[in-house]
Structures are given as structure tokens and as C-alpha cells.
C-alpha positions in Angstrom: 143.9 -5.2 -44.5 140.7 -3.2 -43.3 141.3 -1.8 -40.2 137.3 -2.8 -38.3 137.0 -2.1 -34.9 134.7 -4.0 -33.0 132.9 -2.4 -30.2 131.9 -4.3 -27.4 128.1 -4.8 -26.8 126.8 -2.4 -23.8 125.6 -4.8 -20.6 121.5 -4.3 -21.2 119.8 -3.8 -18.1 116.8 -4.9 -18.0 115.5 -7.0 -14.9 117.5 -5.7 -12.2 116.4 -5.4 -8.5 115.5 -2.1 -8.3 113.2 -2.1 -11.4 111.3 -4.5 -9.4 111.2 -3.3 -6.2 110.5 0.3 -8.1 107.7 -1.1 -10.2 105.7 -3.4 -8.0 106.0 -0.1 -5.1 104.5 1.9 -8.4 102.1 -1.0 -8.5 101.2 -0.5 -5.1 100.2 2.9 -5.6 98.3 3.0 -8.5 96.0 -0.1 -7.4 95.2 1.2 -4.5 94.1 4.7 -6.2 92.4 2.5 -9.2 90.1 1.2 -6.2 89.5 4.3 -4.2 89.0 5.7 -7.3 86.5 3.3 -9.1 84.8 2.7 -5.3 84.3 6.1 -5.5 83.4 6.9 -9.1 83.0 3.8 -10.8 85.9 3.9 -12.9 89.2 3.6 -13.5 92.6 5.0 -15.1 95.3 3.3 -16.9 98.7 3.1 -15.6 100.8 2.4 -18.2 101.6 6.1 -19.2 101.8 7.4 -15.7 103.9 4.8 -14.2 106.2 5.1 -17.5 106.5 8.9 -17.0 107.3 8.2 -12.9 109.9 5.6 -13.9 112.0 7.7 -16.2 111.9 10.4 -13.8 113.0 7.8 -10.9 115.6 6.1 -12.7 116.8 9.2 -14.6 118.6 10.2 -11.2 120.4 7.0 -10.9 123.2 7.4 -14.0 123.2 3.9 -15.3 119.1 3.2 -16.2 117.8 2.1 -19.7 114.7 2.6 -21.6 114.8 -1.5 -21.3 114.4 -1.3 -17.3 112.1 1.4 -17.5 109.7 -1.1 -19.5 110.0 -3.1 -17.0 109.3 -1.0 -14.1 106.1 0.0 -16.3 105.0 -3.2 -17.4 104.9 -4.4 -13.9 103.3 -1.1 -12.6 100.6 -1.4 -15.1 99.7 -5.1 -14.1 99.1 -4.1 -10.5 97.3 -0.8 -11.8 95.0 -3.3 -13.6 94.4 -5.7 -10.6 92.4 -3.4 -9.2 89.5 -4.5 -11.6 88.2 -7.2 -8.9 86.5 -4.1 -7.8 83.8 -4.3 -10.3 83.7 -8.4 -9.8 83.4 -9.0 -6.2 80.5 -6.7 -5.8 78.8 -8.3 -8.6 78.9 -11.5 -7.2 77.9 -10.4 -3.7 75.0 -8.7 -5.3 73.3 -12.2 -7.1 73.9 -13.5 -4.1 76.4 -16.2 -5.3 79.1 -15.3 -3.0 77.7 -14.8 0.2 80.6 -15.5 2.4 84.6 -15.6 2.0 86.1 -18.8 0.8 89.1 -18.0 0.6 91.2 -20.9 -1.1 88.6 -21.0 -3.5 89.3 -17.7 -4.3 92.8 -17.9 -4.4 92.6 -20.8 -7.0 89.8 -18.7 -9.5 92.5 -16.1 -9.2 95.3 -18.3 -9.9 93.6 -20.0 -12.5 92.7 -16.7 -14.4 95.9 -15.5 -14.0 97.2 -18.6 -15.5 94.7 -18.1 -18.7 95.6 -14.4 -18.9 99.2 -14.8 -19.8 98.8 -18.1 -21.6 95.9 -16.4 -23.8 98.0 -13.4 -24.0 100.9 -14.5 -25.9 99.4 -16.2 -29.1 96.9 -13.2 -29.0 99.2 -10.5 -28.8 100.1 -10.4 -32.5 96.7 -10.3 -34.1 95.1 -8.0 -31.1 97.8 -5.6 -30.3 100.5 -5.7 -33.2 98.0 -6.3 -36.3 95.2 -4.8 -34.6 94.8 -1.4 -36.1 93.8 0.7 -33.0 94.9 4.2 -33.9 96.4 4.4 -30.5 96.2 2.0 -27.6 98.0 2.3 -24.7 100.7 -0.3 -25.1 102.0 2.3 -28.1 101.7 5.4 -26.1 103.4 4.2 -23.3 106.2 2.7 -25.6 106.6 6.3 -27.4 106.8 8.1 -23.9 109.5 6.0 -23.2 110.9 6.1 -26.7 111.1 9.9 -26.0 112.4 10.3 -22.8 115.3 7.8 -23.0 118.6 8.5 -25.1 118.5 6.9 -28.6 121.3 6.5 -30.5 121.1 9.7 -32.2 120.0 11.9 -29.3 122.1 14.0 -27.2 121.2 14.0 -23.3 119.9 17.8 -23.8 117.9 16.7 -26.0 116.3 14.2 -24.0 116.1 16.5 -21.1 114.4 19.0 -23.3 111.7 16.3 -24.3 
């Protein structure tokens, strides 16, 4: 008789409340400064790795936080980071003289609409663009080895993830 013990599976925290409320605050933030800042200089900075980096600090004070719900904090920062893009639309189109006034459902449903594409384009395309893609280093990795680093693996010690 074998003696196997068989531990029980730790709860995964993942999409909890304050991940979103934390993220889409993060979110927030960053696309307002993503405007300002591509208003003002005519470009912008990705969120990914900041809002990662702000997470971890965040949720490191609260005991119980993952690496799972700090994906999901920067995931959902990132998105509103990236909204900000409209910034380099709208004028555009005011410019040709195409959009010359606010219609605003009209708007609402292009934005819908490409929202909708987004994602739906996004899934079948994420293996051959981000997984099999062979960029040295996009974003989507960096972020996902800052978070790698700064929460506790199986074989790290909290000191060592505080020294990291």
C-alpha cells in the first residue's frame, strides 16, 4: 500500500472584483495620459509593462493576490491604455472633411462594430501573429516575464521575489 497524499488544488484567483475595479482605474489613467500625451507629442506609450509593474506593487499589499489576477488587472489596463488611439482617427477624419459634425450613435455603432471585429479577429490570429510570430520581443512577452518575475513560482521563496 503506497501511502500518496493528495493535496488539494489552491482556489485560483483570477477575475475577482478588485482586479477590475483596479484595472479599469489603471485604465483610466493611462488613456488619459496616452492622449495628453499623443495630443501633445504625437505619440504614444504602451501600457502593458507599466500597468503590470503597478499591479504587482498594488496587489502585493493585499496577502492573498496571484500572478493570475495580476494578468488580469494588466490585460484590462492595457486595453484602455490602447483606446486612446481614436486620437490619431478623429482628427483625421475632421481634417478630409468627412466628419464634420457629431453623430453620435453612428459613432457609437463604428465603435461597437470595430470592437466586435477586434476580438473576433483576435482569437484565430493570435497563434500565427503573437505565438508563431517570431518577434524577438513584443510586449505581450515582456509584460508576461515581468509578471513571471515578480510573483512567487513554485520554486521561489518570497525574498526572493521581493529581491527581484
Amino acid at each position: 500500500m503506497t501511502d500518496q497524499t493528495t493535496a488539494a488544488p489552491a482556489r485560483r484567483l483570477e477575475l475577482t472584483l478588485r482586479a477590475v475595479v483596479l484595472g479599469c482605474l489603471l485604465a483610466v489613467i493611462f488613456t488619459a495620459a496616452n492622449t495628453y500625451l499623443g495630443l501633445q507629442v504625437g505619440l504614444t506609450f504602451a501600457s502593458a509593462i507599466p500597468a503590470a509593474v503597478i499591479s504587482m506593487t498594488i496587489l502585493r499589499a493585499l496577502r492573498n493576490s496571484t500572478i493570475w489576477e495580476n494578468m488580469t488587472v494588466q490585460t484590462v489596463a492595457s486595453v484602455g491604455g490602447a483606446m486612446s488611439a481614436i486620437i490619431f482617427v478623429l482628427p483625421g477624419l475632421v481634417m478630409v472633411g468627412w466628419w464634420l459634425e457629431f453623430p453620435f450613435w453612428e459613432s457609437v455603432l463604428i465603435c461597437v462594430l470595430g470592437g466586435v471585429l477586434g476580438v473576433t479577429f483576435s482569437i484565430p490570429l493570435r497563434r500565427a501573429l503573437v505565438v508563431n510570430g517570431g518577434l524577438p520581443y513584443p510586449e505581450g512577452v515582456a509584460a508576461a516575464e515581468v509578471l513571471k518575475v515578480g510573483s512567487p513560482g513554485e520554486d521561489q521563496s518570497e525574498e526572493a521575489v521581493r529581491e527581484n
